[in-house]
C-alpha positions as CSV (number, residue, x, y, z in Angstrom):
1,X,-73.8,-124.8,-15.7
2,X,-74.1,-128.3,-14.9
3,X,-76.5,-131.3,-14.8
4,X,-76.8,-134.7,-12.5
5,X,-75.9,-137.7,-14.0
6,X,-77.6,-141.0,-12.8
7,X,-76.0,-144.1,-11.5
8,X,-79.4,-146.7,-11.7
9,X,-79.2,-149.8,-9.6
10,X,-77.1,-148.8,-6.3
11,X,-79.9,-150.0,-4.1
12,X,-80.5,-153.2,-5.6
13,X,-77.6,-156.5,-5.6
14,X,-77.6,-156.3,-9.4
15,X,-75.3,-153.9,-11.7
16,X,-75.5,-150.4,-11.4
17,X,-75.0,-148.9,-14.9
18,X,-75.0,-145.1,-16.0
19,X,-78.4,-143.1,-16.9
20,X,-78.2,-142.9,-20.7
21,X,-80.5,-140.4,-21.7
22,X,-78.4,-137.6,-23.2
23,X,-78.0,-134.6,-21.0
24,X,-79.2,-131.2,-22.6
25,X,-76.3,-129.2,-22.1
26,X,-73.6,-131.6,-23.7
27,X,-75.6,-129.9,-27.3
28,X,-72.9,-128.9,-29.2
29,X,-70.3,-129.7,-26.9
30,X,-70.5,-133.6,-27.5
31,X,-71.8,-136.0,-30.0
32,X,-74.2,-138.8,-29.3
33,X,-72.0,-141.0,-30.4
34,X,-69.3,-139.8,-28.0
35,X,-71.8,-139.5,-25.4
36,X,-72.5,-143.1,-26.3
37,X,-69.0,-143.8,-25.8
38,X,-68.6,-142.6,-22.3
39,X,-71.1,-144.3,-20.9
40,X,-69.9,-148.2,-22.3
41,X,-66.6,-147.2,-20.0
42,X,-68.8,-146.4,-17.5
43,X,-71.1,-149.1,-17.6
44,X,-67.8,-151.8,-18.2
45,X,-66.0,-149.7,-15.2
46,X,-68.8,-150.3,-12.7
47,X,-68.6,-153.7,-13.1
48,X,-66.7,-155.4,-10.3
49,X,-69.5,-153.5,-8.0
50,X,-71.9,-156.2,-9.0
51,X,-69.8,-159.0,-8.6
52,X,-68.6,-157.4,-4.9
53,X,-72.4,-157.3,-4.1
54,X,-73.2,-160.9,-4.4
55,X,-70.1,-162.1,-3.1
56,X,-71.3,-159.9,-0.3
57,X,-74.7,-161.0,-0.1
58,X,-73.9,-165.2,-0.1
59,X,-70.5,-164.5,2.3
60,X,-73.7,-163.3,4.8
61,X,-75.9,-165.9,4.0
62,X,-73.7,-168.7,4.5
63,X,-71.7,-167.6,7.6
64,X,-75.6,-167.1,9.1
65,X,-76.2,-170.8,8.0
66,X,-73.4,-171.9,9.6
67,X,-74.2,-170.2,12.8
68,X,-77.1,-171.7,12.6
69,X,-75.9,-175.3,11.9
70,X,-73.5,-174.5,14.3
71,X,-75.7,-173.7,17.6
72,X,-78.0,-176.6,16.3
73,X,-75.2,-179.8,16.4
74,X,-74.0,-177.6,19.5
75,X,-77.6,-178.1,21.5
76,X,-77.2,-182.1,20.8
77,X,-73.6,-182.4,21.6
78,X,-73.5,-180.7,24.8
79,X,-76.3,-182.7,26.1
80,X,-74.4,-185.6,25.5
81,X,-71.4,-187.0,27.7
82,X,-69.0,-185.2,25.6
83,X,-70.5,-182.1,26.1
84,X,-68.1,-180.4,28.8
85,X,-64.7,-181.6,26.7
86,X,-65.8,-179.5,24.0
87,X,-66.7,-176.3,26.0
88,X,-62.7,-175.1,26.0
89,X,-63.4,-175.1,22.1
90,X,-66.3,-173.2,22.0
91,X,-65.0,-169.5,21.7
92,X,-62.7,-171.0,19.0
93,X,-65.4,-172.1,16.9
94,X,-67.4,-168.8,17.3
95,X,-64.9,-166.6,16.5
96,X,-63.0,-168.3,13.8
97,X,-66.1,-168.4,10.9
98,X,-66.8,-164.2,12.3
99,X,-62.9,-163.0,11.9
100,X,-63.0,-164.6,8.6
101,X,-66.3,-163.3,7.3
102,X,-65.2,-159.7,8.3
103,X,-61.5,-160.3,6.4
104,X,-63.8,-161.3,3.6
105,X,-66.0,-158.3,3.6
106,X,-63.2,-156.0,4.4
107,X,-61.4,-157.4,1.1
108,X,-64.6,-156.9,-0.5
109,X,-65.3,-153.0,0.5
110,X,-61.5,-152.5,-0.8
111,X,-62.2,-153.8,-3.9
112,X,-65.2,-151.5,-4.3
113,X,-63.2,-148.2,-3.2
114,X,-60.6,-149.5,-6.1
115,X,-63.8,-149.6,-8.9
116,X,-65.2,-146.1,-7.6
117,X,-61.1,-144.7,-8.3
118,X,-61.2,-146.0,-11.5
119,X,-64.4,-144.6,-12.4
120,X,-63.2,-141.4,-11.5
121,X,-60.3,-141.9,-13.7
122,X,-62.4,-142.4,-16.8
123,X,-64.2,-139.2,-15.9
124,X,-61.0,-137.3,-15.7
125,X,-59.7,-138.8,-18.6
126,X,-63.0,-138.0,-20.4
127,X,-62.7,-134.0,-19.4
128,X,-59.4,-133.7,-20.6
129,X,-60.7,-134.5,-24.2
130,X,-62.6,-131.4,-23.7
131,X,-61.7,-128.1,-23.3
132,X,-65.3,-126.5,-21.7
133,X,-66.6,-130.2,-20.5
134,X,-65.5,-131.8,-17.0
135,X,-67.3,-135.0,-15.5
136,X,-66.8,-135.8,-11.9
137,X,-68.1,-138.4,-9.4
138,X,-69.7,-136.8,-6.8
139,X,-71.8,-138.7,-3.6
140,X,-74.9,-137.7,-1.3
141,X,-76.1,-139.6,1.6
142,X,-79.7,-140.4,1.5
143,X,-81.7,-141.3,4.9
144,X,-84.1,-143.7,5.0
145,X,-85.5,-144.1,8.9
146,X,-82.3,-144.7,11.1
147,X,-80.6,-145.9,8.5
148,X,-78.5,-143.5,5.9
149,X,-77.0,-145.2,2.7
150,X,-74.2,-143.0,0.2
151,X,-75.1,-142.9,-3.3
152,X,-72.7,-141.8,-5.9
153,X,-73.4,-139.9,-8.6
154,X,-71.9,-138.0,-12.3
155,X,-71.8,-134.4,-12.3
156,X,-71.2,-132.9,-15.5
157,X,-70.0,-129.3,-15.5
158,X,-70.1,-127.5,-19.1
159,X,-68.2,-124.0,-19.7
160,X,-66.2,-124.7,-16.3
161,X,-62.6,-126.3,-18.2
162,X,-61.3,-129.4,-17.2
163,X,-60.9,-129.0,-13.6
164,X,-64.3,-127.7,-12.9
165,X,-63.6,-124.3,-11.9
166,X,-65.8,-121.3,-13.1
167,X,-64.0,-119.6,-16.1
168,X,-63.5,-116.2,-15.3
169,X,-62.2,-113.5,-17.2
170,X,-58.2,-113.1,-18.0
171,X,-56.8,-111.4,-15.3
172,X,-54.2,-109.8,-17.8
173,X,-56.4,-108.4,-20.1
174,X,-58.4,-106.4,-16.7
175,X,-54.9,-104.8,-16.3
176,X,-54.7,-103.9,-19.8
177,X,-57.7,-102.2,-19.0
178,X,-57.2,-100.6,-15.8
179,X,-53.8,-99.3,-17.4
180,X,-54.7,-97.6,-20.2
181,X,-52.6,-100.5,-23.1
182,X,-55.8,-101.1,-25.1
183,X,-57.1,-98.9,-27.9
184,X,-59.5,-96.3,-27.3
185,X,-62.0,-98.0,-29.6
186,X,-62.2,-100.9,-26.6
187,X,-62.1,-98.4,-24.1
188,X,-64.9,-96.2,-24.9
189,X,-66.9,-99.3,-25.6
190,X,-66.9,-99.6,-22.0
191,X,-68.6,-97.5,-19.2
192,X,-66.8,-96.4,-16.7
193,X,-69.3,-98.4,-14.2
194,X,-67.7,-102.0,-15.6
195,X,-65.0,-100.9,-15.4
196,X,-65.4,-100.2,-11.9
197,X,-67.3,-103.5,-11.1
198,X,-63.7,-105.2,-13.1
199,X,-61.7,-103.4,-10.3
200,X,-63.6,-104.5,-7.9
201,X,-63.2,-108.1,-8.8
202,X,-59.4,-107.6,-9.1
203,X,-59.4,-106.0,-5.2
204,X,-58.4,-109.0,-3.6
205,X,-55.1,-109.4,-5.3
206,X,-54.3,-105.6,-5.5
207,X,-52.2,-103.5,-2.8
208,X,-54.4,-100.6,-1.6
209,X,-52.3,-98.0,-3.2
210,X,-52.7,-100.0,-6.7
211,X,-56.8,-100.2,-6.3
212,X,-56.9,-96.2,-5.1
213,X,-54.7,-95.5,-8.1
214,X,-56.5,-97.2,-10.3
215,X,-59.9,-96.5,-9.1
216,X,-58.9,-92.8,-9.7
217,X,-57.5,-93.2,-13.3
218,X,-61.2,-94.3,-14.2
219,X,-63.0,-92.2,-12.7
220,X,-60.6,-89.3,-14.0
221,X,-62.2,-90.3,-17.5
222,X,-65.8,-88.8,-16.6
């Protein structure tokens, strides 16, 4: 079982923090308090994504201003007399202000990556306080138009351990069963059809003589 956990404010330039509101099936498996907890780490984790944003945001701004200023004292110089000794420059002064605007953003998007690790880390860490609860960041992509953005989001798994897999029954104690080593009181308290369907499960990982022997013990027992 398992329930979607919010991040608010990926679409905007502000901070994205964690939706608070305290999932349903965490009852009994985590206090309020606890659940309070989490999400402060969270919320202090995702921090640096702000900050990334605006630095983002202003980097574009002002290499677009200085395009523009750019182009504009171009126009009035190259009308002038010195106007074909600074054409050789010209590719310089384009290129320079763009290779260092994408370094900027590059250093940026790393940055980011680095935040969404660590957030993943303080979900791990927080399932391995718990033996039945597991949190993990998970992403969709979400189309708007042309356009398609990837939003990131907290999945929270209950009754599936701390690495998120399904708990399934001990594959010992099926054995057990298929073989005869527990009491009779626990056999007769099951049919022979669950049984069965327990074989069935354990199929994949038996050699077709041990399945057909098996199979046969139980249905001996009608």
């Amino acid at each position: 079982m398992s329930t979607r956990i919010e991040l608010n404010g990926q679409m905007k330039i502000g901070q994205i923090k964690i939706e608070r509101s305290f999932p349903g099936i965490l009852n009994g498996q985590m206090s309020e308090s606890e659940w309070t907890n989490f999400c402060d780490r969270v919320d202090q984790t995702l921090l640096p994504i702000a900050d990334v944003r605006r630095k983002k945001r202003k980097m574009t701004l002002i290499f677009i201003l200085l395009m523009v200023i750019f182009f504009g004292v171009f126009a009035i110089f190259i009308t002038g007399s010195g106007g074909i000794s600074f054409l050789p420059f010209l590719p310089v002064v384009i290129i320079a202000p763009f290779i260092i605007n994408v370094c900027f953003m590059i250093r940026m998007s790393k940055k980011a990556r680095e935040t969404w690790t660590q957030l993943k880390q303080v979900c791990e860490d927080e399932s391995n306080r718990r033996s039945n609860v597991s949190f993990h960041v998970r992403d969709e992509k979400i189309y708007m138009g042309r356009s398609a953005m990837l939003l990131n989001y907290i999945e929270c798994s209950v009754g599936t351990g701390n690495y998120g897999v399904t708990a399934v029954p001990e594959v010992g104690s099926m054995f057990d069963q298929m073989m005869g080593n527990q009491s009779q009181a626990t056999q007769d308290s099951r049919s022979v059809a669950d049984r069965l369907k327990d074989l069935e499960g354990l199929k994949p990982i038996l050699s077709e003589e041990e399945y057909a022997r098996k199979r046969k013990d139980i249905l001996a027992e009608v």
